[in-house]
C-alpha positions, -999 to 999 in steps of 0.1 A, spaced: 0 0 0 12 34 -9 22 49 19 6 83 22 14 116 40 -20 126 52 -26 90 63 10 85 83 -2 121 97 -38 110 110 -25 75 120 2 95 141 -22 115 161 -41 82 165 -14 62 176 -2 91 202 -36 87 218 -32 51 219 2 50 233 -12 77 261 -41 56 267 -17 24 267 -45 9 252 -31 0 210 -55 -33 205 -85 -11 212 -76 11 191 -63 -15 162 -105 -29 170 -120 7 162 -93 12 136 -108 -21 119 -146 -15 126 -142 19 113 -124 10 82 -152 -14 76 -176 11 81 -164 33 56 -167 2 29 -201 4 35 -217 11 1 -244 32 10 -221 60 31 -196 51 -1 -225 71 -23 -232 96 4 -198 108 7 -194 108 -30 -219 132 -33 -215 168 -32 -252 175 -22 -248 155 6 -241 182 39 -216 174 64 -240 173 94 -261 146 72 -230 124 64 -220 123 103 -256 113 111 -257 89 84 -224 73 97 -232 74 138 -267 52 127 -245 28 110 -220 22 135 -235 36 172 -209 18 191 -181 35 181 -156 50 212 -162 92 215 -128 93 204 -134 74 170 -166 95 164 -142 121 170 -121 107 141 -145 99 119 -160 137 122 -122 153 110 -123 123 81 -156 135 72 -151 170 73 -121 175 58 -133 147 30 -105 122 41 -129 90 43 -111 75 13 -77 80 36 -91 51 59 -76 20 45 -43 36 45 -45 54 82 -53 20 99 -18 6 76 3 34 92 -13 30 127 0 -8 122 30 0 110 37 20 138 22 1 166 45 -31 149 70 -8 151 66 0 190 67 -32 197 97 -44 177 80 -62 150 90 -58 115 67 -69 89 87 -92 60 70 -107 24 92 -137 14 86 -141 -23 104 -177 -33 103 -194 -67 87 -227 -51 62 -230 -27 82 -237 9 73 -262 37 68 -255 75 102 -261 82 115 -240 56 94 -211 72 106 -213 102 143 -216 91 137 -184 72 119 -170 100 146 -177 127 175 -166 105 158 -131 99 148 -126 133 185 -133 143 196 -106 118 173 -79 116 174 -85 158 137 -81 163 105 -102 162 95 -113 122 60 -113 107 62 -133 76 40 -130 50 49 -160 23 46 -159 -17 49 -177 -43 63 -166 -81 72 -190 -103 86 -162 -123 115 -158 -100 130 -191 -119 150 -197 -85 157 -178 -52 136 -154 -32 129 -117 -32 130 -101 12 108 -69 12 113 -53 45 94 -22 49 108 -1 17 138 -24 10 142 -50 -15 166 -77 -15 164 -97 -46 185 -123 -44 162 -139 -73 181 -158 -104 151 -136 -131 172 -108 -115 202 -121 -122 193 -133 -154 182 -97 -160 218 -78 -149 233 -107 -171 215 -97 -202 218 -65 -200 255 -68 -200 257 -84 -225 235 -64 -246 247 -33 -232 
């Protein structure tokens, strides 16, 4: 996901409050219930159109989802107004990031040429939690396009130790 500057800003505030409140799996709840909200195809239309007043879209969006925290109404009334409810799916992926972050998780996509057994898994798991010296979330894919290796995306940093790649740098040398 993109990352965006108006989401990491929102999901900043957000994850302040959280941190003050101690209290970040509430908020990763709301964070969720509220994204789904939003999804909902009827306040989709609403806040699509122009005609639609502020006032009505907040009303519209407390009778959906009544059992949202003060504070979320509270975010859900600056999304609204300031015509941010788009934003949503990318706020709650910076609040994540961040709240990951806190916690010393980093988030890795394994992308291997063949599909990989448990063991595998948690070789690759161990060995990256040993050198990246924090706890790993692994999120496992397969490419068959890869011919043979693996691709590590952690965070905004790509290792491609893949042989496509390598077949790549190879034919552009000696094309080049």
């Amino acid at each position: 996901m993109p990352r965006s500057n108006v989401a990491r800003r929102y999901a900043q505030g957000i994850f302040q409050l959280a941190q003050g409140e101690r209290n970040l799996d509430a908020w990763r709840s709301e964070l969720i219930r509220l994204e789904g909200l939003l999804q909902d195809d009827v306040l989709r239309a609403a806040f699509a159109n122009p005609a639609v007043s502020t006032p009505r879209r907040m009303e519209l969006a407390r009778k959906l989802a009544p059992e949202l925290r003060p504070e979320t109404q509270n975010l859900l009334r600056l999304l609204i107004e300031h015509r941010r409810t788009a934003e949503m799916p990318a706020v709650r992926h910076e609040f994540e990031r961040m709240a990951d972050d806190a916690a010393g998780i980093v988030n890795v996509a394994l992308t291997t040429a063949i599909e990989l057994g448990d063991a595998d898994k948690r070789r690759y798991e161990g060995a990256l939690a040993e050198r990246l010296g924090k706890k790993v979330r692994m999120e496992y894919r397969h490419d068959p396009a890869l011919v043979a290796g693996a691709t590590v995306q952690i965070g905004d940093r790509l290792i491609d130790g893949s042989v496509r790649t390598q077949l790549d740098r190879l034919r552009q040398q000696l094309v080049g």
